[in-house]
mmCIF file as gemmi writes it, N, C-alpha and C atoms, coordinates in Angstrom:
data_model
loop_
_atom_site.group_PDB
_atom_site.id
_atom_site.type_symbol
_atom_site.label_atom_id
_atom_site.label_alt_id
_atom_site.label_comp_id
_atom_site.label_asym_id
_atom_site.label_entity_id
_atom_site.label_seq_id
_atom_site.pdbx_PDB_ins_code
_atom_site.Cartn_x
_atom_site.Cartn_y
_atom_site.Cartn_z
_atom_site.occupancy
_atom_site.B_iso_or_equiv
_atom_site.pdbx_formal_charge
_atom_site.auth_seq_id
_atom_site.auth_asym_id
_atom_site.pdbx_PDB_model_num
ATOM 1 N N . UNK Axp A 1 ? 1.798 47.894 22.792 1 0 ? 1 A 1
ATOM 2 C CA . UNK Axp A 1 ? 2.927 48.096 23.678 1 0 ? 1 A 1
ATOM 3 C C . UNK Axp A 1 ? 2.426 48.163 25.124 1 0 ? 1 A 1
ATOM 4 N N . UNK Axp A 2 ? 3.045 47.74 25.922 1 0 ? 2 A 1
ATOM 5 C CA . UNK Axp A 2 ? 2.88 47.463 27.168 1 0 ? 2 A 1
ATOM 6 C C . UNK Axp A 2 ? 3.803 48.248 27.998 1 0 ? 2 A 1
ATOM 7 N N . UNK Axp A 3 ? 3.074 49.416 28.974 1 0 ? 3 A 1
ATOM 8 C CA . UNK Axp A 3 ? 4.123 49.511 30.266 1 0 ? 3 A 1
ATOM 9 C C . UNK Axp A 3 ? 4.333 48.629 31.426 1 0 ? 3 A 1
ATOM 10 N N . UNK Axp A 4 ? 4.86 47.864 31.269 1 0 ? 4 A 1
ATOM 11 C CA . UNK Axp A 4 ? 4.89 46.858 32.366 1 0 ? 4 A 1
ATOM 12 C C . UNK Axp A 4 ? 6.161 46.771 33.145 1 0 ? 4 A 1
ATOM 13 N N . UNK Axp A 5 ? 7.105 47.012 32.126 1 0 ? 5 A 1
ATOM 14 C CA . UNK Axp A 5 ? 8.687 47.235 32.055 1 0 ? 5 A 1
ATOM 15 C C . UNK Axp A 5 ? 8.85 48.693 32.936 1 0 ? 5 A 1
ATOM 16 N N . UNK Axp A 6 ? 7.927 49.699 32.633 1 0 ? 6 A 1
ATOM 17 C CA . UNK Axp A 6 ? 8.254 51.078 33.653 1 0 ? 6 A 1
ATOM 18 C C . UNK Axp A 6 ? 7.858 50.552 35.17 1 0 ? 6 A 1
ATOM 19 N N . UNK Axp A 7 ? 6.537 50.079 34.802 1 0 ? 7 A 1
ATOM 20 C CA . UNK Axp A 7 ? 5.996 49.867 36.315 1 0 ? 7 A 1
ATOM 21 C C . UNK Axp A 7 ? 6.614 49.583 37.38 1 0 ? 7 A 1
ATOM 22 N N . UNK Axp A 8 ? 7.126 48.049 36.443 1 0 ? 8 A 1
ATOM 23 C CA . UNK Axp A 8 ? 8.052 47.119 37.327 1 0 ? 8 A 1
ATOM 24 C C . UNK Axp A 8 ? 9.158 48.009 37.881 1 0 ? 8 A 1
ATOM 25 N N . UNK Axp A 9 ? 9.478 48.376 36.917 1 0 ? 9 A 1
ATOM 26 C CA . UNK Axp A 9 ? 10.975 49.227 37.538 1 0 ? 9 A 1
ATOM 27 C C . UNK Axp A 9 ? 10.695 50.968 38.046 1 0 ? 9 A 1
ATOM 28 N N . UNK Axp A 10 ? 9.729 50.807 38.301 1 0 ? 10 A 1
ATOM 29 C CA . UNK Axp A 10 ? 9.423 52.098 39.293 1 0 ? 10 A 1
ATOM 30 C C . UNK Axp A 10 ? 9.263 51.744 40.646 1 0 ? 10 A 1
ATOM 31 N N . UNK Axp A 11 ? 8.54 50.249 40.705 1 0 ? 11 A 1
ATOM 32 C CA . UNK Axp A 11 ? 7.811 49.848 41.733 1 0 ? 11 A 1
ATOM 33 C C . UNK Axp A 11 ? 9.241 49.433 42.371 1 0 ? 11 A 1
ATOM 34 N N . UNK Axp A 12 ? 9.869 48.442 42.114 1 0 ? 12 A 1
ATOM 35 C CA . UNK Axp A 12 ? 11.498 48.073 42.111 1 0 ? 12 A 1
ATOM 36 C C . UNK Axp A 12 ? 12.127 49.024 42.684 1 0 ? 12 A 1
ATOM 37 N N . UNK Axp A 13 ? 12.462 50.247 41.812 1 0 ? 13 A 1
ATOM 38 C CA . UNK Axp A 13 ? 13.294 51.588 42.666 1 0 ? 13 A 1
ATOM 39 C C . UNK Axp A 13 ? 12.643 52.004 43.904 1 0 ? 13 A 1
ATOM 40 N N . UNK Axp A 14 ? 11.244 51.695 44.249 1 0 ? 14 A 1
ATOM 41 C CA . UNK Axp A 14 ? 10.348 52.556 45.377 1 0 ? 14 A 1
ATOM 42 C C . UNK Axp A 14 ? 10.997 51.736 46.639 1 0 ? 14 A 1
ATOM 43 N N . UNK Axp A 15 ? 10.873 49.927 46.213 1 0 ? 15 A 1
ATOM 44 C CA . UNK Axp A 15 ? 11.149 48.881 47.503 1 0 ? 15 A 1
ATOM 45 C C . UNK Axp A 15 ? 12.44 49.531 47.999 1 0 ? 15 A 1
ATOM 46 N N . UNK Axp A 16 ? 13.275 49.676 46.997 1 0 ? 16 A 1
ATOM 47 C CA . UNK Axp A 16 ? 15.071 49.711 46.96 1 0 ? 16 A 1
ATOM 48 C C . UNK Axp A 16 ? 15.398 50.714 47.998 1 0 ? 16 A 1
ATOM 49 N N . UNK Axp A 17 ? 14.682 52.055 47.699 1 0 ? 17 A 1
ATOM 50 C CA . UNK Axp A 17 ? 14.652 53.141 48.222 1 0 ? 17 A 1
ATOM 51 C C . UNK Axp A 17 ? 14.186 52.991 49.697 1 0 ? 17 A 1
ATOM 52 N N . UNK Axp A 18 ? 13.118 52.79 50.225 1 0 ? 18 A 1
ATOM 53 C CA . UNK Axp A 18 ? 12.629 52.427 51.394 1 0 ? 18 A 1
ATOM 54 C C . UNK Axp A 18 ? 13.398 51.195 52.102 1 0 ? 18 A 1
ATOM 55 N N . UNK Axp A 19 ? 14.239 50.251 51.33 1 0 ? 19 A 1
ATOM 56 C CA . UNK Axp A 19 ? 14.799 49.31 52.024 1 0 ? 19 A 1
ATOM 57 C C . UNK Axp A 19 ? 16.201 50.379 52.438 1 0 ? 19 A 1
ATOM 58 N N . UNK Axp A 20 ? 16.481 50.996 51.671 1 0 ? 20 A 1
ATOM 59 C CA . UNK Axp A 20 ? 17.722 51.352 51.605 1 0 ? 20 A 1
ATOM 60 C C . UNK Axp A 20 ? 17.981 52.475 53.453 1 0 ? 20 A 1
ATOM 61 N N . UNK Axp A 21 ? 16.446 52.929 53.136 1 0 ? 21 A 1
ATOM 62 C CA . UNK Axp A 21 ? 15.96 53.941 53.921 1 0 ? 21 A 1
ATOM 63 C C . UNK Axp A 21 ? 15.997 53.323 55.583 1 0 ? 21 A 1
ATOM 64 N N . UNK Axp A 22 ? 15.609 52.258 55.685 1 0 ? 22 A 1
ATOM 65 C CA . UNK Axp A 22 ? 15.264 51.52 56.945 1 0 ? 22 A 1
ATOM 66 C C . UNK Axp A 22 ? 16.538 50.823 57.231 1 0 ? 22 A 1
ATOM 67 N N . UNK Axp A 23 ? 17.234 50.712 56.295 1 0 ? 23 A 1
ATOM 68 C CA . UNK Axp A 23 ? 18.5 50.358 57.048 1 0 ? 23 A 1
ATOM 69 C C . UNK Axp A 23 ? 19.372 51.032 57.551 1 0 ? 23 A 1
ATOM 70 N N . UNK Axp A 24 ? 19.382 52.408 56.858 1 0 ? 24 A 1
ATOM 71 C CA . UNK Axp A 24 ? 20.196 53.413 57.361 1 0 ? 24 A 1
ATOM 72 C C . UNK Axp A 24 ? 20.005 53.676 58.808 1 0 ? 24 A 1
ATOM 73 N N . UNK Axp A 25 ? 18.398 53.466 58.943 1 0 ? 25 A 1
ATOM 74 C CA . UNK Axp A 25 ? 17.524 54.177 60.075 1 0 ? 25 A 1
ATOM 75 C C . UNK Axp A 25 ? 18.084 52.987 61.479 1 0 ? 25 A 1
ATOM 76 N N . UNK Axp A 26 ? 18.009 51.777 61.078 1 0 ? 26 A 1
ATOM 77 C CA . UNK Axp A 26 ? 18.291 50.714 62.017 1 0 ? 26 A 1
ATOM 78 C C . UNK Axp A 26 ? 20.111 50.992 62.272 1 0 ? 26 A 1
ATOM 79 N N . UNK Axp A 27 ? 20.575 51.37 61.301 1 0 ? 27 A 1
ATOM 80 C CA . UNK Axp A 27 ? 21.88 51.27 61.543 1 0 ? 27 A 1
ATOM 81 C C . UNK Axp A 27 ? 22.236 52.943 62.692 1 0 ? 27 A 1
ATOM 82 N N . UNK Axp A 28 ? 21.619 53.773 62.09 1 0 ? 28 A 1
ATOM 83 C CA . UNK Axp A 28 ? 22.07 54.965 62.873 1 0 ? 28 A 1
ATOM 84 C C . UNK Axp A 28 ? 21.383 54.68 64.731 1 0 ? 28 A 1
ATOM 85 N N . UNK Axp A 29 ? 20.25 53.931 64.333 1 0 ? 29 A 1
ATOM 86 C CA . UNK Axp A 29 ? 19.81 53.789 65.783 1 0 ? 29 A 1
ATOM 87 C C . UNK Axp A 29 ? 20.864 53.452 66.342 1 0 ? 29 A 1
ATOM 88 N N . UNK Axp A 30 ? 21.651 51.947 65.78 1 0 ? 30 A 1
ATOM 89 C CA . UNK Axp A 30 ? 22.111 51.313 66.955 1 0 ? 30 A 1
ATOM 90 C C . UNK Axp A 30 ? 23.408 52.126 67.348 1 0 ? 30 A 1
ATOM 91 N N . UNK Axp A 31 ? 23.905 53.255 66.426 1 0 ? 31 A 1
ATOM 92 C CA . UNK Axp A 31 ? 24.681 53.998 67.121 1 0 ? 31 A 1
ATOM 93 C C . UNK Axp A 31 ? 25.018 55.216 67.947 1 0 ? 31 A 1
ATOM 94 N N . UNK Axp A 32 ? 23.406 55.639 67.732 1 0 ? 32 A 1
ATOM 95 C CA . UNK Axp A 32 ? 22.791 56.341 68.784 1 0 ? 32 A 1
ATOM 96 C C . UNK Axp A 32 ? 22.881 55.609 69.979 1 0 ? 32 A 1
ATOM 97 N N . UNK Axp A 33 ? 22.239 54.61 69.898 1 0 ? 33 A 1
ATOM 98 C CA . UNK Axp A 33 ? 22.13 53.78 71.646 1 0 ? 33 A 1
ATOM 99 C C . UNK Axp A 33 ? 23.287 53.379 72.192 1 0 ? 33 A 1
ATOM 100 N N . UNK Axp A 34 ? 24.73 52.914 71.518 1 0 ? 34 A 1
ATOM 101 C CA . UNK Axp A 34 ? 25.726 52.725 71.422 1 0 ? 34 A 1
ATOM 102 C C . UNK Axp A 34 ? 26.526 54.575 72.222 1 0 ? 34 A 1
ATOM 103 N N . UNK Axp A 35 ? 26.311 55.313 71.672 1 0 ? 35 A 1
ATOM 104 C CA . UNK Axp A 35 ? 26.728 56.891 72.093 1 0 ? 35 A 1
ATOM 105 C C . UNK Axp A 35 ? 26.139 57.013 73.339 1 0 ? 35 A 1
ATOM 106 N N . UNK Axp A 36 ? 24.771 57.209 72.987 1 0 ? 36 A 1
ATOM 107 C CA . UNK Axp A 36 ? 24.126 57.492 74.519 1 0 ? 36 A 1
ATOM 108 C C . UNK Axp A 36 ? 24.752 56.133 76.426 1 0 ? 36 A 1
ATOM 109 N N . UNK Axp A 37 ? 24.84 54.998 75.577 1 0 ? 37 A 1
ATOM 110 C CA . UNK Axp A 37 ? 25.335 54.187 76.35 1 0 ? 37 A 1
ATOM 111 C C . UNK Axp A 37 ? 27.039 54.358 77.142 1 0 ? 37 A 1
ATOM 112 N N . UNK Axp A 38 ? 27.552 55.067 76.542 1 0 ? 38 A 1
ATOM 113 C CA . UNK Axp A 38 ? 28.696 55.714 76.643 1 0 ? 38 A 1
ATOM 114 C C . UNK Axp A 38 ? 29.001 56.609 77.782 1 0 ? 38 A 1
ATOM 115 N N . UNK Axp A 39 ? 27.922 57.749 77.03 1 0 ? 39 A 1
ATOM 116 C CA . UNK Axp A 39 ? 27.515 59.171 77.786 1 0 ? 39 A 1
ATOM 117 C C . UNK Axp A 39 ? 26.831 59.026 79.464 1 0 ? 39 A 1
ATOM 118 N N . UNK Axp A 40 ? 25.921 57.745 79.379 1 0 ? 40 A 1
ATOM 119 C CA . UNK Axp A 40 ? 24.512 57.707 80.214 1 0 ? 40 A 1
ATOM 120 C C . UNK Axp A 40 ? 25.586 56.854 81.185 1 0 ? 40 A 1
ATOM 121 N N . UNK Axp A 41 ? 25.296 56.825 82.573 1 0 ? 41 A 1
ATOM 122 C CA . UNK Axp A 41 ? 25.689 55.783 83.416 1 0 ? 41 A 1
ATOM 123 C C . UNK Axp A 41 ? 24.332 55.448 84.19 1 0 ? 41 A 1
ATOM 124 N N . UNK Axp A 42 ? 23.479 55.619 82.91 1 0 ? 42 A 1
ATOM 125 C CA . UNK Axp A 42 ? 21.81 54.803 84.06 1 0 ? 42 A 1
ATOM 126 C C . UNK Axp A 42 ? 21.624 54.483 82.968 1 0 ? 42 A 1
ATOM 127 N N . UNK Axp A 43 ? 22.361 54.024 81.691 1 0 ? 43 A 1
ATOM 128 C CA . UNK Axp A 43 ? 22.008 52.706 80.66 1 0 ? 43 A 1
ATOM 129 C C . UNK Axp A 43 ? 22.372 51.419 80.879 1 0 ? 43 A 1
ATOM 130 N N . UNK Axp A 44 ? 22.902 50.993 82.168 1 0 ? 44 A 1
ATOM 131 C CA . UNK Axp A 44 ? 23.414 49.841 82.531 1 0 ? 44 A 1
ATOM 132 C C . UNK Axp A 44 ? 22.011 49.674 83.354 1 0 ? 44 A 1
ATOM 133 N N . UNK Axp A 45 ? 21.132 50.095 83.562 1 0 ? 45 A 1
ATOM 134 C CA . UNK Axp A 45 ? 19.97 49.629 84.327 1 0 ? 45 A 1
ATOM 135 C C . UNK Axp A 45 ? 19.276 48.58 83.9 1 0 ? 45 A 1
């Protein structure tokens, strides 16, 4: 018997997780900069 089937699908959930992770991160940025751009009148610089 072979674990190959866990591996895969551990390794699988790890990408998923970290992709899932970096998008959140890219997405909250751009609405941070989006807020602050709002707030700031020396973000038009």
């Amino acid at each position: 018997m072979t674990h190959l089937t866990y591996i895969m699908a551990a390794y699988g959930l790890t990408v998923l997780v970290a992709g899932v992770f970096a998008v959140d991160a890219w997405a909250r940025m751009g609405r941070a900069r989006r807020r602050l751009a709002a707030i700031d009148p020396r973000a038009n610089r």
